[in-house]
MARBA-701847 format. One line per 2 residues: number of its first residue (from 1); their letters; for each residue x, y, z of C-alpha. Coordinates in nm, 4 decimals. Layout:
N
NUM = a = X:Y:Z  ...
***
This chain:
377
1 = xx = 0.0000:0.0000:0.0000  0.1141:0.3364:-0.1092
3 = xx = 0.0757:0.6197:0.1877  -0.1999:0.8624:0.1207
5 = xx = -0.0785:1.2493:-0.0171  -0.2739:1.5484:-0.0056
7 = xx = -0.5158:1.5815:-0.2515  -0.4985:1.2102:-0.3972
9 = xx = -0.8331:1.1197:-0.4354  -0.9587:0.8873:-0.1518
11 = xx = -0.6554:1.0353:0.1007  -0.9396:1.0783:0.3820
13 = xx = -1.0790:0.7205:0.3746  -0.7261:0.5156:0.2877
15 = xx = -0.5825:0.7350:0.6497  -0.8957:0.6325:0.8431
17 = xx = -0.8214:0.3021:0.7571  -0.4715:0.3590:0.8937
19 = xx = -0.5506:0.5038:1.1894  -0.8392:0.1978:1.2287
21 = xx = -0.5019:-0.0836:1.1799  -0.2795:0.0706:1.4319
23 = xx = -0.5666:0.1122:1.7067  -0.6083:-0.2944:1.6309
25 = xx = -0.2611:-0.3041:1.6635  -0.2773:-0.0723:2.0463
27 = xx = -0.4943:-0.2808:2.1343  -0.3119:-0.6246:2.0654
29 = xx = -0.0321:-0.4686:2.2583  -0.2524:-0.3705:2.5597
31 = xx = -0.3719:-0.7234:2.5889  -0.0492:-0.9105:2.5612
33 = xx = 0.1184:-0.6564:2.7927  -0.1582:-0.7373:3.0744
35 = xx = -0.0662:-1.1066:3.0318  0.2782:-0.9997:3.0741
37 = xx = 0.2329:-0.8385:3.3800  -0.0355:-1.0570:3.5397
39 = xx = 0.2698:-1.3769:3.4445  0.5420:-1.1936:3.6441
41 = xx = 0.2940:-1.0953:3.9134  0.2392:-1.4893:3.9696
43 = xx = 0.5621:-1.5555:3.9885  0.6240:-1.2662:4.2157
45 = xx = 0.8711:-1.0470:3.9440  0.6660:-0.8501:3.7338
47 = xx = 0.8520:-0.5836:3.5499  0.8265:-0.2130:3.4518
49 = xx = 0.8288:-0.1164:3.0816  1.1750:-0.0062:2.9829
51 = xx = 1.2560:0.3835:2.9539  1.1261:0.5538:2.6535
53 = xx = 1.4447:0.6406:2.5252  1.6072:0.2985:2.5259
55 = xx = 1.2516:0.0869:2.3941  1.2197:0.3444:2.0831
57 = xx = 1.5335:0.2559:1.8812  1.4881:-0.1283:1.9677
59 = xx = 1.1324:-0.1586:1.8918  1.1463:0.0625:1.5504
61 = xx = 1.4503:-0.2247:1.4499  1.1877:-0.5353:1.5095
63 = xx = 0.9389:-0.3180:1.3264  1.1546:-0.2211:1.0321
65 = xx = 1.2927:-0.5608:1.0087  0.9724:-0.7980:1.0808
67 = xx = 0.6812:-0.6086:0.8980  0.6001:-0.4229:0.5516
69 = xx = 0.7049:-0.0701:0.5439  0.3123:0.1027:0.5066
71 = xx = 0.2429:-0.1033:0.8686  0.5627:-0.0333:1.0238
73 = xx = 0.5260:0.3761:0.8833  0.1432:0.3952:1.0085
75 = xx = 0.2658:0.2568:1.3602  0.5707:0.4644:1.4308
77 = xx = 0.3654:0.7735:1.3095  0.0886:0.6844:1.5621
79 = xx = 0.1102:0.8995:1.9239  0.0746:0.5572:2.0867
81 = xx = 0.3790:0.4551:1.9100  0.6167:0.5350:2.2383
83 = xx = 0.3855:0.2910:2.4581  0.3619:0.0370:2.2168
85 = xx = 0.7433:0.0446:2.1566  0.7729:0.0150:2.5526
87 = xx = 0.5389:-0.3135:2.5561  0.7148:-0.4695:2.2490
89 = xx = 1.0641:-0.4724:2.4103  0.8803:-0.5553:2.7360
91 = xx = 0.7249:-0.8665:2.5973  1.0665:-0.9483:2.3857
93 = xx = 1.2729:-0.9228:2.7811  1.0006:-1.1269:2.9191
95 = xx = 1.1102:-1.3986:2.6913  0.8128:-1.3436:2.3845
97 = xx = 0.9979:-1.4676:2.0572  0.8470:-1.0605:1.8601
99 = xx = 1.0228:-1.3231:1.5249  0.7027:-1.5137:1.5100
101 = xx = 0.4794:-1.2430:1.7201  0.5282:-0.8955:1.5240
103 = xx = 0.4275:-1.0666:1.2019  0.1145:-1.2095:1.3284
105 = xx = -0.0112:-0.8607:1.4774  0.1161:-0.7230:1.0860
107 = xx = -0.1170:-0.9527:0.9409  -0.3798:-0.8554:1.1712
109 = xx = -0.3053:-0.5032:1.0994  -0.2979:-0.5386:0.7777
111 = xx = -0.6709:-0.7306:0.7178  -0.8435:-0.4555:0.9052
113 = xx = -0.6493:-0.1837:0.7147  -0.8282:-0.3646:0.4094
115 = xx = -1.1922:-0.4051:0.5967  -1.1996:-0.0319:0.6707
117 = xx = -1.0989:0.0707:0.2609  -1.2927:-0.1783:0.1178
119 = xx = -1.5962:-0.0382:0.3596  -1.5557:0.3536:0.2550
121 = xx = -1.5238:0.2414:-0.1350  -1.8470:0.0746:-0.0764
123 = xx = -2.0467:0.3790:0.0615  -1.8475:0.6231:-0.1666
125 = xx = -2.0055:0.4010:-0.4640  -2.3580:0.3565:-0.3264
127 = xx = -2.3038:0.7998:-0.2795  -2.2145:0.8325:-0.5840
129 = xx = -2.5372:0.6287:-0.7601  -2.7574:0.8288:-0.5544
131 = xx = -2.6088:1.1616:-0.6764  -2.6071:1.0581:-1.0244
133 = xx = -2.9994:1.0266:-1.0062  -3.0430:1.3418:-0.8220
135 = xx = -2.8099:1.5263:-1.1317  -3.0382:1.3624:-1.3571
137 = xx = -3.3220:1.5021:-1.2501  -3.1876:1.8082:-1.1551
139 = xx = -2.9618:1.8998:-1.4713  -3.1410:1.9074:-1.8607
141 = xx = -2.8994:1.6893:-2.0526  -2.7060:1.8456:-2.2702
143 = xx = -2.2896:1.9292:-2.2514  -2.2983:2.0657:-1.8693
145 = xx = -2.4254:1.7221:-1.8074  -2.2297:1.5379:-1.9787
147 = xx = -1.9261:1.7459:-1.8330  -1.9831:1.6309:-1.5051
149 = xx = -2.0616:1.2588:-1.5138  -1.7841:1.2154:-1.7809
151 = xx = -1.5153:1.3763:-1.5432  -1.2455:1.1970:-1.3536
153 = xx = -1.3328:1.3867:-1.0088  -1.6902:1.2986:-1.0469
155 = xx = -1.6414:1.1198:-0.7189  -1.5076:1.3748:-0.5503
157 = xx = -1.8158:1.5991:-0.6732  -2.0476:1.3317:-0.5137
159 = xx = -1.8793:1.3592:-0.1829  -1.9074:1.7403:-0.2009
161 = xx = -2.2295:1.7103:-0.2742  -2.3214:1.4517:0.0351
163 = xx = -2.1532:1.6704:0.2488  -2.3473:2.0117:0.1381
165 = xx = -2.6737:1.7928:0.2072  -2.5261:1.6726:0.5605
167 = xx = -2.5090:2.0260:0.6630  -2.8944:2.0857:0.6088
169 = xx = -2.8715:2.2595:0.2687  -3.0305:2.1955:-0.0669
171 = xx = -2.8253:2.0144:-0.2945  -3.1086:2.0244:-0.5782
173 = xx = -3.1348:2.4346:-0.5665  -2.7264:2.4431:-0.5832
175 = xx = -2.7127:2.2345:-0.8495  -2.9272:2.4309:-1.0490
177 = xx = -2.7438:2.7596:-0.9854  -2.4064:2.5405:-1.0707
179 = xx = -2.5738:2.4898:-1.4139  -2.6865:2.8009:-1.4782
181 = xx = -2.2813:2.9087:-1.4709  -2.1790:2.5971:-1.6419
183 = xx = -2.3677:2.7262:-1.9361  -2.2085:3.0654:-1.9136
185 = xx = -1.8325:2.8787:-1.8750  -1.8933:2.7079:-2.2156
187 = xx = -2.0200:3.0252:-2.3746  -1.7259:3.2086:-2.2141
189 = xx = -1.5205:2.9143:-2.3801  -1.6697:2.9165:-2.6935
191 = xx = -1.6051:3.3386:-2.7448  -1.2370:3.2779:-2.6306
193 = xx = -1.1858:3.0188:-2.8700  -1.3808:3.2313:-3.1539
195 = xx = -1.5827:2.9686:-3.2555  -1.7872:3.0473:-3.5711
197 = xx = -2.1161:3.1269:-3.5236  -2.3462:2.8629:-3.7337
199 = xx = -2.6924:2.7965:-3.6655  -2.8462:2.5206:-3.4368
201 = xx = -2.7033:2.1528:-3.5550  -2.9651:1.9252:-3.6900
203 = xx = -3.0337:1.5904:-3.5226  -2.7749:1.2927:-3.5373
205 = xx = -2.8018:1.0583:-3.7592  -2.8239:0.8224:-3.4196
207 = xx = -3.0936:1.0802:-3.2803  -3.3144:1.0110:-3.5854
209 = xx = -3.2382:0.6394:-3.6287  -3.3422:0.5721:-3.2989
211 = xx = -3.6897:0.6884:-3.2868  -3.9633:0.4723:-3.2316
213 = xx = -4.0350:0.2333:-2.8987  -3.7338:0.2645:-2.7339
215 = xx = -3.6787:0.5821:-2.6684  -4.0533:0.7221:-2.6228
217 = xx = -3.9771:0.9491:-2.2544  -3.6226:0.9436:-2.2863
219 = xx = -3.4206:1.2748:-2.2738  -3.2564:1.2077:-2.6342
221 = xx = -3.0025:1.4792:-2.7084  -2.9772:1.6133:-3.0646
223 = xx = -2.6219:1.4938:-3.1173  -2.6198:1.1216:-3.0419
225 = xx = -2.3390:0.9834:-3.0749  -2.3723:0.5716:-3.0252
227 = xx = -2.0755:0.5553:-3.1997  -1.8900:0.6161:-2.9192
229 = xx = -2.0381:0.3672:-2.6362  -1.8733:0.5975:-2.2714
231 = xx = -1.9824:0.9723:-2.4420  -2.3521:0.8034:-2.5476
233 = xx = -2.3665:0.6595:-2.1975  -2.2910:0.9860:-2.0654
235 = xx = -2.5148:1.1789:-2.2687  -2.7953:0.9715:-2.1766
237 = xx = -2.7535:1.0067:-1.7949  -2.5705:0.6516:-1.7405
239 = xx = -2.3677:0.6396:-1.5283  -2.0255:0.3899:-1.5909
241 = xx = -2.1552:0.1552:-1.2888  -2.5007:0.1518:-1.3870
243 = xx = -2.4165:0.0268:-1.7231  -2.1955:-0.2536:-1.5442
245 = xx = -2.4735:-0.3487:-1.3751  -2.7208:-0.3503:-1.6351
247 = xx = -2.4612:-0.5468:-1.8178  -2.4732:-0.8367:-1.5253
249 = xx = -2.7995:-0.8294:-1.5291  -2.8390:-0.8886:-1.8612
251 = xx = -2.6045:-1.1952:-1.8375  -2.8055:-1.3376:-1.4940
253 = xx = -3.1204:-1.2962:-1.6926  -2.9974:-1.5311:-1.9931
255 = xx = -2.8196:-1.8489:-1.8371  -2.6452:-2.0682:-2.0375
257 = xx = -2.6480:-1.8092:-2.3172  -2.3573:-1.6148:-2.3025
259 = xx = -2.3281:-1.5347:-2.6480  -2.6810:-1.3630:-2.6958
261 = xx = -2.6247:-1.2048:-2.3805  -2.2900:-1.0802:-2.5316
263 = xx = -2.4642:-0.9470:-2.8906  -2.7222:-0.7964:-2.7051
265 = xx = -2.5010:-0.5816:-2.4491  -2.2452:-0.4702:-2.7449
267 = xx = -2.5580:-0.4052:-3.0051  -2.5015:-0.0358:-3.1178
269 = xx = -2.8337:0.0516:-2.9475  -2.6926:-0.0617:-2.5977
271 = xx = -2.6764:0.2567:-2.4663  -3.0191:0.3152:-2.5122
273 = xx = -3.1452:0.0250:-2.3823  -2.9125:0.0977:-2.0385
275 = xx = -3.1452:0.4392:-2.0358  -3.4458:0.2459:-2.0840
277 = xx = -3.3570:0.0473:-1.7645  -3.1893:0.4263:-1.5887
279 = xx = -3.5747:0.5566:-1.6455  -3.7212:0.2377:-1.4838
281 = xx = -3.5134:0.2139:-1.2031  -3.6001:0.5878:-1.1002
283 = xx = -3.9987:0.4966:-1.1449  -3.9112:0.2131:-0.8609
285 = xx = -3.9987:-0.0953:-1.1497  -3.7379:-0.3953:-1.1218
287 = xx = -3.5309:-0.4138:-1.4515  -3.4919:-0.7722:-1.3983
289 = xx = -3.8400:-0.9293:-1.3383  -3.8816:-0.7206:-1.7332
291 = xx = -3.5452:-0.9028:-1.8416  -3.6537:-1.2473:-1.7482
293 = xx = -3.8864:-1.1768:-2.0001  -3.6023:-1.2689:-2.2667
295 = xx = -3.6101:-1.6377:-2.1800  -3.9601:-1.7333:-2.1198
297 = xx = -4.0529:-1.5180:-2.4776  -3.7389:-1.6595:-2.7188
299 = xx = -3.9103:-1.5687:-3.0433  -3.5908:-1.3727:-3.1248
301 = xx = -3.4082:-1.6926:-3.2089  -3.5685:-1.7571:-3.5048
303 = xx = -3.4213:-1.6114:-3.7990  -3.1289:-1.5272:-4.0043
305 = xx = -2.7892:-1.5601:-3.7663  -2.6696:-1.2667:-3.9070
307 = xx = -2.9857:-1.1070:-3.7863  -2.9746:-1.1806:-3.4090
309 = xx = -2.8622:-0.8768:-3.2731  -3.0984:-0.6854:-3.4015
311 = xx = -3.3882:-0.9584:-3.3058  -3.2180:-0.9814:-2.9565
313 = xx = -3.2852:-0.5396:-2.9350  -3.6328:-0.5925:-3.0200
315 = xx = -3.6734:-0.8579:-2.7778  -3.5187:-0.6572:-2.5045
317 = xx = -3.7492:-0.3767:-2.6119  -4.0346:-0.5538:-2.5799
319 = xx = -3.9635:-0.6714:-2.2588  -3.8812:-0.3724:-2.0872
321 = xx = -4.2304:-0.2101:-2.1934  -4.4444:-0.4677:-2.1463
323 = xx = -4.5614:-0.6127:-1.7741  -4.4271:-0.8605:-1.6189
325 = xx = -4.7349:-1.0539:-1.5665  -4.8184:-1.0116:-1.9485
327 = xx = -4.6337:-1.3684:-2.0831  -4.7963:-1.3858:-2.4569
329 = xx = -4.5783:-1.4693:-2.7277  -4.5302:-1.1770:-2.9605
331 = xx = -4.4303:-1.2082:-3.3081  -4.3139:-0.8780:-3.3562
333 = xx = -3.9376:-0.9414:-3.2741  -3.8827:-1.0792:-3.6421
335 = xx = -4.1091:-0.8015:-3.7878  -3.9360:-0.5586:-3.5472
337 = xx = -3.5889:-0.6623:-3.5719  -3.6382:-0.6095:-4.0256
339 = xx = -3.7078:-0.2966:-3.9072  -3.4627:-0.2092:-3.6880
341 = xx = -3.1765:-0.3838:-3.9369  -3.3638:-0.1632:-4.2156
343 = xx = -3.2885:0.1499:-4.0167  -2.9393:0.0932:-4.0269
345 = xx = -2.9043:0.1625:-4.3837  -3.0296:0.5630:-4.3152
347 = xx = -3.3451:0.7489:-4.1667  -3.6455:0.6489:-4.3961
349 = xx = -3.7727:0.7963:-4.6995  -4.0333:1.0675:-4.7293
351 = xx = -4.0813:1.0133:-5.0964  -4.4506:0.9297:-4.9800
353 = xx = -4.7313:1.1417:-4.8596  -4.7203:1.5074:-4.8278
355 = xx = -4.4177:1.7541:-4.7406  -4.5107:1.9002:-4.4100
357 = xx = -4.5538:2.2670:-4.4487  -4.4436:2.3496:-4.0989
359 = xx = -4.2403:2.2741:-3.8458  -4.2872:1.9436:-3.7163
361 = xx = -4.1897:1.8647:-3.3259  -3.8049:1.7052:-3.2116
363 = xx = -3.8969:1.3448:-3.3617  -3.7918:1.1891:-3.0362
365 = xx = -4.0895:1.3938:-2.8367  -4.3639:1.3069:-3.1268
367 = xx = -4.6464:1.0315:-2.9653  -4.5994:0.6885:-3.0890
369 = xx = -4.9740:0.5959:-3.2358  -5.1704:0.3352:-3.0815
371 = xx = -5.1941:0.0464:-3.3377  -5.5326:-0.0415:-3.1822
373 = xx = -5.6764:0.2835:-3.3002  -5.6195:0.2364:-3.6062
375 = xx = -5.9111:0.1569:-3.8360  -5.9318:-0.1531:-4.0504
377 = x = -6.0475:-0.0784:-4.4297
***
């Protein structure tokens, strides 16, 4: 273990965990220093601890020599350290072999060193899922966003965060301020880099594409890019350890078939389908009850091989919409999946029917129609 600077990220928790190994360690010492004592007493000798002066050098030699140098460091840098150097050349007069002992308490030292880090990484990530959902909600998508889940102190931001709400404040009404100036950094950003002035980008090719079931109540952004699998995640409000999870889920939900479980987590339209199951979590419904879905409903194997991602989207589509109690065998993966494997090839022709003659609405916000509303000729 490396020793904690200033400023490295984690410093706090990996020194409380320090501080938590050498109190294991006091307290070792304490105890086998009381058996000392309570030996001699019985056989009517016990003995004082040695001066200060003369225990220090001895006892930092066994340390230096018998355990790793981050244990050995943490104890001689502890304000117990002059006691506990006292009881370890006590215990090595009273005839305690410290060859066989010192290494013992290291490993002991050691293990709870590892307990306490392990611990603190553990609430810093459950922290850090919570805040993501509160930024979602809080901050539009869109570049500040992005900014902020995509950064490498992200962490650190969650922990600030935490600790604004521990003192009684709202987090939701700072956050909202903090966006307001993150818009005026980038524009700030933007004039200092003289970029040219060009009007309002049209929808991605991705943003288009992926229209339809999926994405119906998603917060799509305009430039999409699923091209690039950690900046689509991002833009879509999922988070790196959400999408592992989703991932194992995924997996648990189709046993014994690891390679449709692999196609269907690197599909292009993965990220979408990991803000699909984002959206559900926040609305409280379990993303895996919908995912067991995929084995009891395995219409999506039949079908051209080189079609089965795209049937294995569909499928996942379809389960993630419909109930969990609702166990009828649709036929629309095949029909579905054409479609999606159509879509690749661009966004669909409007050679038929009229031209709109005004603005239409962002395609990702227009209602999907009800097929059963449709009237039959």
């Amino acid at each position: 273990m490396t020793m904690p600077y200033p400023g490295e990220p984690f410093a706090e928790a990996v020194g409380e965990a320090v501080q938590t190994s050498t109190m294991a360690v006091r307290l070792i010492l304490a105890v086998a220093d009381a058996v000392r004592r309570a030996a001699q007493r019985r056989a009517g000798g016990e003995q004082q601890l040695p001066p200060v002066d003369q225990a220090l050098p001895e006892a930092a030699g066994d340390l230096k020599a018998l355990l790793s140098p981050d244990v050995s460091w943490a104890l001689m840098s502890s304000p117990d350290w002059p006691v506990m150097a006292q009881q370890l050349v006590a215990l090595r007069r009273a005839g305690v072999d410290l060859d066989r002992f010192l290494p013992r308490v290291g490993d002991i030292a050691v293990s709870v060193r590892d307990a306490v880090v392990a611990d603190s990484a553990r609430v810093a990530a459950e922290q850090t899922q919570q805040w993501e959902r509160v930024l979602r909600a809080t901050v539009p998508s869109g570049p500040v966003r992005e900014a902020i889940l995509s950064s490498p102190i992200w962490p650190e931001i969650a922990a600030t965060m935490q600790e604004i709400q521990d003192r009684g404040l709202d987090v939701r009404q700072i956050l909202a301020a903090a966006y307001a100036e993150g818009l005026g950094v980038e524009q700030a950003v933007d004039r200092t880099l003289k970029a040219p002035q060009r009007p309002p980008a049209a929808p991605s090719q991705d943003a288009v594409r992926s229209y339809g079931p999926l994405t119906v109540g998603l917060d799509l952004p305009k430039d999409l890019d699923l091209g690039n699998r950690r900046r689509a995640l991002a833009q879509l409000g999922v988070s790196q350890s959400e999408n592992a999870r989703f991932v194992r889920w995924v997996h648990e939900a189709m046993p014994g078939r690891e390679r449709e479980a692999g196609l269907l987590v690197n599909s292009r339209q993965w990220p979408l389908l990991a803000a699909r199951m984002t959206r559900m979590q926040d609305d409280g419904r379990s993303v895996p009850d919908h995912l067991a879905r995929l084995m009891r409903d395995r219409t999506w194997e039949a079908g051209p091989v080189s079609q089965l991602a795209a049937r294995l989207v569909q499928a996942a589509v379809e389960a993630l919409h419909r109930p969990t109690h609702d166990d009828r065998v649709s036929a629309s993966v095949v029909t579905g999946a054409a479609r999606a494997s159509s879509a690749a090839a661009g966004p669909p022709s409007r050679s038929r029917g009229t031209v709109p003659t005004r603005p239409s609405a962002p395609l990702h916000r227009v209602p999907v129609p009800n097929p059963g509303t449709r009237r039959s000729r």
